[in-house]
C-alpha positions, 0 to 999 in steps of 0.5 A, spaced: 901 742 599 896 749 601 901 753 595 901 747 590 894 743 591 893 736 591 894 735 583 901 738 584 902 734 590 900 727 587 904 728 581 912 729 586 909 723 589 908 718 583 915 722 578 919 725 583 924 726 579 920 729 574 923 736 577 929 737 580 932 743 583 938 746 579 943 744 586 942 737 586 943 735 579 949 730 579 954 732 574 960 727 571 967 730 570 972 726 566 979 729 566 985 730 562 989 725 567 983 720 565 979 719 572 972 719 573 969 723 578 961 724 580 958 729 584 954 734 585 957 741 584 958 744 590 962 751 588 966 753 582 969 758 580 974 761 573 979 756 576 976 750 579 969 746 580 968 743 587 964 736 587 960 733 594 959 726 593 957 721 599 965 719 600 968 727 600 969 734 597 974 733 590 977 740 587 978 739 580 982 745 575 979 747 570 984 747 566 985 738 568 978 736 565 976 734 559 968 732 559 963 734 563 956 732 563 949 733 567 946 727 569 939 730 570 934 727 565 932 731 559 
């Protein structure tokens, strides 16, 4: 609260998801093989993107997804 004031801290209270941290947006993958699969991006590279969700981590090929998308609010 001493870096931000109590202006700032009554607006996280009352929209927390107002601002979110890159990190700890969700993304929703869809393959080429037709699964679904959601999650928070763990790492990725040229190759594949590695998704945390509360069950397991899940590796995906690039090469195998056919959408993805963000589920941040806009």
């Amino acid at each position: 609260m001493g870096a931000h004031g109590a202006e700032d801290l009554v607006v996280h209270i009352l929209d927390p998801n107002r601002v979110v941290e890159p990190n700890f947006v969700a993304v929703s993958i869809e393959t080429k093989d037709d699964l679904s699969y959601d999650g928070i991006v763990l790492r990725e590279n040229n190759s594949a993107v590695v998704l945390r969700n509360q069950t397991a981590e899940t590796e995906i090929r690039r090469d195998n997804i056919k959408s993805r998308r963000s589920t941040a609010a806009r």
